[in-house]
C-alpha positions as CSV (number, residue, x, y, z in Angstrom):
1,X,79.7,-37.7,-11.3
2,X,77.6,-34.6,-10.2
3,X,74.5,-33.5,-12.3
4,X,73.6,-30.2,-13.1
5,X,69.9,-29.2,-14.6
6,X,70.4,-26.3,-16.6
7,X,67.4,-24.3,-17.2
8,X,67.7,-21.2,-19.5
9,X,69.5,-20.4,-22.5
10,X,71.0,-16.8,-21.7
11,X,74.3,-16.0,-22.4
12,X,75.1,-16.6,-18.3
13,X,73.5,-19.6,-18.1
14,X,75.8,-21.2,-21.1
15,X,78.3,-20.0,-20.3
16,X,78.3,-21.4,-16.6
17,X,76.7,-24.5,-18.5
18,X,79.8,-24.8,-20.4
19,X,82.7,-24.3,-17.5
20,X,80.8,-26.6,-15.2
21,X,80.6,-29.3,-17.8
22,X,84.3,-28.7,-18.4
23,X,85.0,-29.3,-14.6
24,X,83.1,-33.1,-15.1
25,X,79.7,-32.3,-14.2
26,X,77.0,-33.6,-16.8
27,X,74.6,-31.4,-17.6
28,X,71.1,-32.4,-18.4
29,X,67.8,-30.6,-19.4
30,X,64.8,-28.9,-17.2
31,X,62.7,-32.2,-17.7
32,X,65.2,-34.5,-15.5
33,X,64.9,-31.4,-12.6
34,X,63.8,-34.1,-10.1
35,X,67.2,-36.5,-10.6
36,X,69.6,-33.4,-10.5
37,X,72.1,-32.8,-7.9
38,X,72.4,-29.2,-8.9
39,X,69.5,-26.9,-10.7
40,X,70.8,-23.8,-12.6
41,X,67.9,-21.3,-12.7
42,X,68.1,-18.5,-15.4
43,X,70.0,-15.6,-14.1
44,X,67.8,-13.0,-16.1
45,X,65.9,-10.0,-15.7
46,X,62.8,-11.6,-16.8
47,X,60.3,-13.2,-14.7
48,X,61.0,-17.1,-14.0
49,X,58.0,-19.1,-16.2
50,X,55.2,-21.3,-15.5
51,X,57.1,-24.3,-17.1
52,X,60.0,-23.4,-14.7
53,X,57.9,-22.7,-11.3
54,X,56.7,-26.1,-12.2
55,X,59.9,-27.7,-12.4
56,X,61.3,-26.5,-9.0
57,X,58.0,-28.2,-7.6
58,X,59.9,-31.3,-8.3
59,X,63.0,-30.5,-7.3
60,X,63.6,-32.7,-4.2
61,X,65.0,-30.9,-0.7
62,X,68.6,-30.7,-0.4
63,X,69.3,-30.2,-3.9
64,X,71.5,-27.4,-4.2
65,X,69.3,-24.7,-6.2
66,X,70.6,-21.8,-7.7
67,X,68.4,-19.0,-8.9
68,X,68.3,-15.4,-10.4
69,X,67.0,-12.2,-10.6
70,X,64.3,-10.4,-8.3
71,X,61.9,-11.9,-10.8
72,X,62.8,-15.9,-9.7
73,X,60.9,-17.4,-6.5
74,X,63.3,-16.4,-4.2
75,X,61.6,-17.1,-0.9
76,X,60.6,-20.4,-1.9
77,X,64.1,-21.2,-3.7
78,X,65.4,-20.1,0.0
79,X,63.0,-22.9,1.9
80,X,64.1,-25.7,0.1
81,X,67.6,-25.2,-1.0
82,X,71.0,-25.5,0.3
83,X,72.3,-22.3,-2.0
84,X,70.3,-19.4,-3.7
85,X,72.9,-17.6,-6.5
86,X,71.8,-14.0,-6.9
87,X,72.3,-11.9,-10.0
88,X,71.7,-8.4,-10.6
89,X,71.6,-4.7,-9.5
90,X,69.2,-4.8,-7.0
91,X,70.8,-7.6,-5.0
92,X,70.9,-6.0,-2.0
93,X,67.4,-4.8,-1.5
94,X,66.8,-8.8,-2.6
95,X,69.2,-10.2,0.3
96,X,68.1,-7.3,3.1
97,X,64.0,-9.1,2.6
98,X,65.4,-12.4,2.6
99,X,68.5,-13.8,3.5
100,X,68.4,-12.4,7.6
101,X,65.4,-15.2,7.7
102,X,66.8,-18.1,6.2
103,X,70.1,-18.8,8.5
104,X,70.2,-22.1,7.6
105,X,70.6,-21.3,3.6
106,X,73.7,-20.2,2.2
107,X,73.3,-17.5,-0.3
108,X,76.2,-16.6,-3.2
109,X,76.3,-13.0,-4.8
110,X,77.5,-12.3,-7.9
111,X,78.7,-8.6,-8.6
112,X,77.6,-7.3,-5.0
113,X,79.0,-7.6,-1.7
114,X,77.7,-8.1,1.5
115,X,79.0,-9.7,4.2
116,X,77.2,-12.0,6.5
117,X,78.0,-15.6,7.9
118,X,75.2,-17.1,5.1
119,X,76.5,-14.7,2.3
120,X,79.8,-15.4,0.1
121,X,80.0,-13.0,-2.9
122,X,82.4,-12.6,-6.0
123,X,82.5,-8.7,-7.0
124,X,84.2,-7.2,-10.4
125,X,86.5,-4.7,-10.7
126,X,85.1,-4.4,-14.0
127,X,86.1,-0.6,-14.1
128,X,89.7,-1.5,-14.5
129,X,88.6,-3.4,-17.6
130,X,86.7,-0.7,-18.9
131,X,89.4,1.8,-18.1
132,X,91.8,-0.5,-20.6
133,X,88.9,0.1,-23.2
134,X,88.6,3.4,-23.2
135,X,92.4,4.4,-23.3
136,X,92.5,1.5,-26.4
137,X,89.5,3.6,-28.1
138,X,91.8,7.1,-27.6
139,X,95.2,5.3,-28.7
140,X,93.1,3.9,-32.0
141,X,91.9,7.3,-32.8
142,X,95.2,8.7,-32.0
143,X,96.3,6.3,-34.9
144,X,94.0,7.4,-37.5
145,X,92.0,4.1,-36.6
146,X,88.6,5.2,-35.3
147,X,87.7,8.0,-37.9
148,X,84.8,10.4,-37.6
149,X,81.7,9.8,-39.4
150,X,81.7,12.3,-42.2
151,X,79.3,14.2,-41.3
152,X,80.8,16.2,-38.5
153,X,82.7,19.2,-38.7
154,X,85.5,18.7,-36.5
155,X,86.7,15.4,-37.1
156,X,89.8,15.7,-35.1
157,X,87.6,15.3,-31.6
158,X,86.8,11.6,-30.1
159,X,83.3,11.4,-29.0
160,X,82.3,7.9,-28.1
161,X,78.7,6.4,-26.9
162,X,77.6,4.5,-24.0
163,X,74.5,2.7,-23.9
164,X,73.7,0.8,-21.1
165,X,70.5,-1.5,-20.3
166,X,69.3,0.4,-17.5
167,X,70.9,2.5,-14.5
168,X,72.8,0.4,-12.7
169,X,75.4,1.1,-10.0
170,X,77.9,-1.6,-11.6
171,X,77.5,0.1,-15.0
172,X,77.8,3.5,-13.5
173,X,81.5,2.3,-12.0
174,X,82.3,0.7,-15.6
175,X,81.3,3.7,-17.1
176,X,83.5,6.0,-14.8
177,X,86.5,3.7,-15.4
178,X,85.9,4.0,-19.3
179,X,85.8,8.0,-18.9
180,X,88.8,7.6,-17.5
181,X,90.8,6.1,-19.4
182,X,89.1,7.6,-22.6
183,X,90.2,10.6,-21.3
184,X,93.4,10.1,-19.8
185,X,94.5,9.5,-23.2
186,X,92.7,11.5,-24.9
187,X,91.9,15.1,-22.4
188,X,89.3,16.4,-24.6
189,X,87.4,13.6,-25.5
190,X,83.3,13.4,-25.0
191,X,81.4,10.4,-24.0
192,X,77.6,10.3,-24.2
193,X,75.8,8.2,-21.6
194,X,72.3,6.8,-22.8
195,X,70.2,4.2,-21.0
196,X,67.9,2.1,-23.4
197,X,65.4,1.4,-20.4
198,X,65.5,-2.3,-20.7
199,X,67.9,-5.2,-20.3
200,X,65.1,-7.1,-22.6
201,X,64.3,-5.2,-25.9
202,X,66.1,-5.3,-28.9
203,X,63.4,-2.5,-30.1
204,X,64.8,-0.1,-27.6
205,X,67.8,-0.6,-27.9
206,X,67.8,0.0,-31.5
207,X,66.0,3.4,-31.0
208,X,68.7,4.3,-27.9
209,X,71.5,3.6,-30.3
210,X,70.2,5.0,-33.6
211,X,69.8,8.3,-30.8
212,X,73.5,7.9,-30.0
213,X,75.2,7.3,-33.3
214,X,72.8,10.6,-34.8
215,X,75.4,12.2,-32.4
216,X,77.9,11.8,-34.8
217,X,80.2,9.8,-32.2
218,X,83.2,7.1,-33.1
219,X,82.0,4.1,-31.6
220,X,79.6,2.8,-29.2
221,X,79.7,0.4,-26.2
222,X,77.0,-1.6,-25.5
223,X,76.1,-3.1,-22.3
224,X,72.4,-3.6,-22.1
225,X,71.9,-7.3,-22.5
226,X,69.3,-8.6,-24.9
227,X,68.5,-4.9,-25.8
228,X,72.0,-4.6,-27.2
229,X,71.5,-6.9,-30.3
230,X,69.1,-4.3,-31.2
231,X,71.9,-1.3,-30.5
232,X,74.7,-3.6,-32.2
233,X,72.5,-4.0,-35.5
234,X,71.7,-0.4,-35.6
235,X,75.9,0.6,-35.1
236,X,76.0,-2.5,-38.1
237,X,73.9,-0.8,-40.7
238,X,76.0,2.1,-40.1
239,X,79.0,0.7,-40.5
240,X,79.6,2.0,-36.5
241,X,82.8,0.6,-34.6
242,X,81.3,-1.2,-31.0
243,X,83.0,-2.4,-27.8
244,X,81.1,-5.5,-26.4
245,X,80.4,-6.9,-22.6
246,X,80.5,-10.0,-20.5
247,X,82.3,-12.0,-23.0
248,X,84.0,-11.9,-26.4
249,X,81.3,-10.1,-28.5
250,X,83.8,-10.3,-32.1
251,X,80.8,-12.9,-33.5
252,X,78.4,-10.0,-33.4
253,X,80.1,-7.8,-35.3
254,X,83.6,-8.9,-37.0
255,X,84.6,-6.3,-38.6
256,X,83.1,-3.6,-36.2
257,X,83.8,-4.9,-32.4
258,X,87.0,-3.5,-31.4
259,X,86.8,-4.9,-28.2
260,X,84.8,-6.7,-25.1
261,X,84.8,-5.9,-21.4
262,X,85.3,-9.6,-20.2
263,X,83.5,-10.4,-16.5
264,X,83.9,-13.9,-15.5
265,X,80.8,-14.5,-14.2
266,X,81.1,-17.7,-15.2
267,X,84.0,-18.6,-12.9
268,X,81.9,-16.7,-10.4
269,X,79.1,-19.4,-10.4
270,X,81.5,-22.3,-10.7
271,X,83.4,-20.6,-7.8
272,X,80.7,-20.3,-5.0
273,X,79.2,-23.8,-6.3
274,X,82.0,-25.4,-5.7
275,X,82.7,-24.2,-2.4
276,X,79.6,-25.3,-1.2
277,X,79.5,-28.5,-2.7
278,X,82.5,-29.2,-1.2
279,X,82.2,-28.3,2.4
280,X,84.1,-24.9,1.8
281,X,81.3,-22.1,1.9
282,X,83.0,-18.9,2.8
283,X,80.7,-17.0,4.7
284,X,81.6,-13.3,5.2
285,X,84.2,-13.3,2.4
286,X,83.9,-11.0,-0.7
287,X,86.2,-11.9,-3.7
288,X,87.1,-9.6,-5.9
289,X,88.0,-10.3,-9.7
290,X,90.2,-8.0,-11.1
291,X,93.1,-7.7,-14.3
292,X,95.4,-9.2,-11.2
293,X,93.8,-12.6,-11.0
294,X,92.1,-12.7,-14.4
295,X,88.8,-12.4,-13.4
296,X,88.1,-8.9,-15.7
297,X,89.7,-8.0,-19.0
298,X,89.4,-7.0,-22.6
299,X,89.8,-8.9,-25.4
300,X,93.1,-8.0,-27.4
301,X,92.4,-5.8,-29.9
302,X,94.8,-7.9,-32.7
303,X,91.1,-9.9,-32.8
304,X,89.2,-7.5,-34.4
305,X,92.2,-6.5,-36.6
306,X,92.4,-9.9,-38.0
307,X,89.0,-9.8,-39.1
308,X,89.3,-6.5,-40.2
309,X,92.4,-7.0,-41.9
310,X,93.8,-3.8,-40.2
311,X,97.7,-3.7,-39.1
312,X,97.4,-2.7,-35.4
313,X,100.3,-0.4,-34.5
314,X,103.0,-1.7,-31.6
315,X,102.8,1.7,-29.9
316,X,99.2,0.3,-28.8
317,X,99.8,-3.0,-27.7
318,X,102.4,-1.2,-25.6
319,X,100.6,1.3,-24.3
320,X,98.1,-1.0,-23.2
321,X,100.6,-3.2,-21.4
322,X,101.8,0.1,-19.6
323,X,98.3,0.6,-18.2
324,X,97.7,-2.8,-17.6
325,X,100.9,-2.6,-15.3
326,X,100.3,0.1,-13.3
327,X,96.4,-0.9,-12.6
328,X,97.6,-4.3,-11.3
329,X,100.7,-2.5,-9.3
330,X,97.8,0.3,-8.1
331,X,99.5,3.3,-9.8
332,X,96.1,3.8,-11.3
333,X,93.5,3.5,-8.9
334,X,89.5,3.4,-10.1
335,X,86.8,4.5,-7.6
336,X,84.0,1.6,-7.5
337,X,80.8,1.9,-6.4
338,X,80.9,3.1,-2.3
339,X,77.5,2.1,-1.2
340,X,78.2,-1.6,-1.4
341,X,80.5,-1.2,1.6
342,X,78.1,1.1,3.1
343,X,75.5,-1.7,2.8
344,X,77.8,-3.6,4.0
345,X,78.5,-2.0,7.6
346,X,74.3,-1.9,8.5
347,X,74.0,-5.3,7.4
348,X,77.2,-6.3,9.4
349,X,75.2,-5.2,12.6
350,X,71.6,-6.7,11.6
351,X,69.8,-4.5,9.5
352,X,69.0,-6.0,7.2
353,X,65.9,-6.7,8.4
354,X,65.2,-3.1,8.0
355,X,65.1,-2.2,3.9
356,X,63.0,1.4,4.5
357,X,65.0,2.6,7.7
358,X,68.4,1.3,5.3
359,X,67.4,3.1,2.7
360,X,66.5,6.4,4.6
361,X,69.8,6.7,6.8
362,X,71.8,5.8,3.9
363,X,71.1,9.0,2.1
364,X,72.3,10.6,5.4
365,X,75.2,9.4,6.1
366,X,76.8,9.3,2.6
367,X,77.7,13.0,2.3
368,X,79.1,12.0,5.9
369,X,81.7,9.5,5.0
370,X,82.8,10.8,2.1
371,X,83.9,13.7,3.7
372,X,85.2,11.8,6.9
373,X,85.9,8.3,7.3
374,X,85.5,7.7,10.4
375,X,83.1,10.1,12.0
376,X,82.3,10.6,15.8
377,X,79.1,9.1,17.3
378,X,78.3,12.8,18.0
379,X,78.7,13.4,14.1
380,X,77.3,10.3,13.2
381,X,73.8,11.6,14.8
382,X,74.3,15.1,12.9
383,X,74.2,13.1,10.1
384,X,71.0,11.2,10.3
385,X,68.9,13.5,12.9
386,X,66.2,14.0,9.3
387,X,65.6,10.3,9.5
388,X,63.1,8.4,11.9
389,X,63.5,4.9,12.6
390,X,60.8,3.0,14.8
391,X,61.7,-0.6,14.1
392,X,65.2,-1.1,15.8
393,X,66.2,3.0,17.3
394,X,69.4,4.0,16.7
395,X,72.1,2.7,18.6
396,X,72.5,-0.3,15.5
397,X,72.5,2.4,13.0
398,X,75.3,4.7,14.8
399,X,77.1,1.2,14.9
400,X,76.9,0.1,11.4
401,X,77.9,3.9,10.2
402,X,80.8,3.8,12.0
403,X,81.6,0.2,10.7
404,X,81.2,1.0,6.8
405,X,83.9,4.0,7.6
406,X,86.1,1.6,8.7
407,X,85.8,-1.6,6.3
């Protein structure tokens, strides 16, 4: 039987804990580090600690080693081990310093992708989950089942919060699929973006939300990590309805969580780990969970009526079924966030090496492909002629342009 170390306790890290140990692996705790065949670092915005920095000292070579967020020893995670498991919004700034100089590691991302022979990623269509929440959120108030505080004067118009940790590009595609569907349901709804600044404090949070629900709105999704305990207390004491993220969110808040926007990042994990483990590693491949394979969803709304001890209308369960069918059948079709394939075109022809010269042209070129797909090299130079590069000229750039219009 494979071991796993499981160092951590975020919600990630359980649950990965818990569908590992479900597949027959035994988990054991950050002390036994050195006997593990598998270490699962915490995938968190927080910096790795002392205690853990000392534990992958131990951690013989060849262990497969899994890590986190910009704040974990990537670098040295990357000398020693046979995987690194990335987490976060800045992954690719994270893979274009690292993984180009360590060939021989294999590196799994979770909700980016790039493609390189060393890189296999999982990505969320997350915004076709969020889409389902929204149009649930209209069809409820469309019931008479997300009232208006009583405060405002027009209680007849939806207006609905969203607070997210920080500004993301994954969050600002969830966010345009909950608009969306908010909206198609419901033309003249509002929805108020706010950003509490930190994946990591309850406190602001808190303040975010108690800024958001002054607004008057119907409910408020949270998505900002450990700074959304703050935000869901603060809906609580107001007796505020709440859609949740990641995973079922109904503990929380019975009564109050209508719904969650469920991301199997836990599959994710199990997913690339297993692969490697087992010989299968699929370089160059991005995988994409969507409502088609199971890998993003909502929870049913009949959950929070239970608890609530509200009938919930047939008309909804339908019309949520209806939507469900045509986002799977691609009758409704979500944008999702461009610049990943655009990343992935300059890193398809080796620039990844070059983060600054990336990160110039980029801004170029965008404006450029949006408008044409698949430019000329004589428009491709229009585009960038603003932009210097020294490190590598241009004839990799003009290539990996014209790639990202094609993938």
């Amino acid at each position: 039987m494979k071991t796993f170390c499981v160092v951590g306790h975020d919600a990630r890290q359980r649950a990965a804990a818990q569908t590992l140990q479900a597949a027959g692996f035994r988990i054991i705790g950050p002390e036994a580090a050195c006997q593990a065949d598998f270490v699962l670092l915490p995938m968190s915005q927080e910096r790795v600690s002392d205690a853990v920095a000392r534990t992958l000292q131990g951690v013989r070579p060849g262990t497969l080693l899994l890590a986190g967020r910009p704040g974990s020893p990537i670098q040295a995670a990357a000398r020693q081990a046979d995987l690194v498991l990335l987490s976060g919004a800045r992954l690719h700034e994270i893979l274009r310093n690292n993984a180009a100089n360590f060939r021989q590691t294999k590196f799994g991302c979770i909700d980016t992708g790039i493609r390189a022979a060393n890189i296999m990623c999982v990505t969320f269509a997350d915004e076709q989950a969020a889409f389902l929440a929204g149009a649930l959120l209209s069809q409820l108030h469309r019931h008479g089942l997300l009232p208006a505080p009583g405060r405002r004067a027009n209680g007849d118009e939806l207006a609905l919060g969203w607070l997210a940790g920080e500004d993301d590009p994954q969050l600002r595609s969830m966010l345009n699929g909950f608009v969306e569907g908010v909206r198609l349901e419901s033309p003249g709804a509002r929805v108020i973006n706010g950003v509490a600044g930190s994946y990591s404090s309850p406190e602001k949070g808190r303040a975010k939300a108690e800024e958001l629900l002054g607004l008057d709105i119907n409910a408020l999704a949270v998505l900002a990590g450990r700074s959304g305990l703050g935000a869901v207390e603060a809906a609580m004491a107001q007796g505020r309805p709440l859609v949740g993220v990641d995973k079922d969110q109904q503990a929380l808040a019975p009564k109050l969580m209508l719904t969650s926007i469920i991301k199997r990042a836990d599959r994710a994990v199990f997913e690339i780990v297993k692969a490697t483990a087992q010989g299968a590693f699929a370089g160059n491949e991005i995988i994409t969970y969507d409502l088609a394979n199971g890998g993003v969803d909502i929870v049913s709304p009949q959950v929070w009526a239970r608890h609530a001890g509200v009938r919930l209308p047939a008309a909804i369960e339908r019309r949520l079924a209806e939507l469900r069918l045509e986002l799977t059948r691609g009758g409704i079709r979500l944008p999702s966030s461009e610049h990943v394939v655009l990343d992935d075109g300059l890193f398809e022809v080796d620039l990844v090496k070059k983060p600054v010269s990336l990160a110039d042209v980029a801004n170029g070129f965008q404006a450029l492909l949006d408008q044409n797909p698949n430019p000329t090299e004589a428009e491709i130079k229009k585009a960038i002629r603003g932009n210097v590069c020294r490190c590598t000229g241009y004839k990799k750039i003009i290539e990996g342009i014209a790639l990202a219009g094609a993938i």
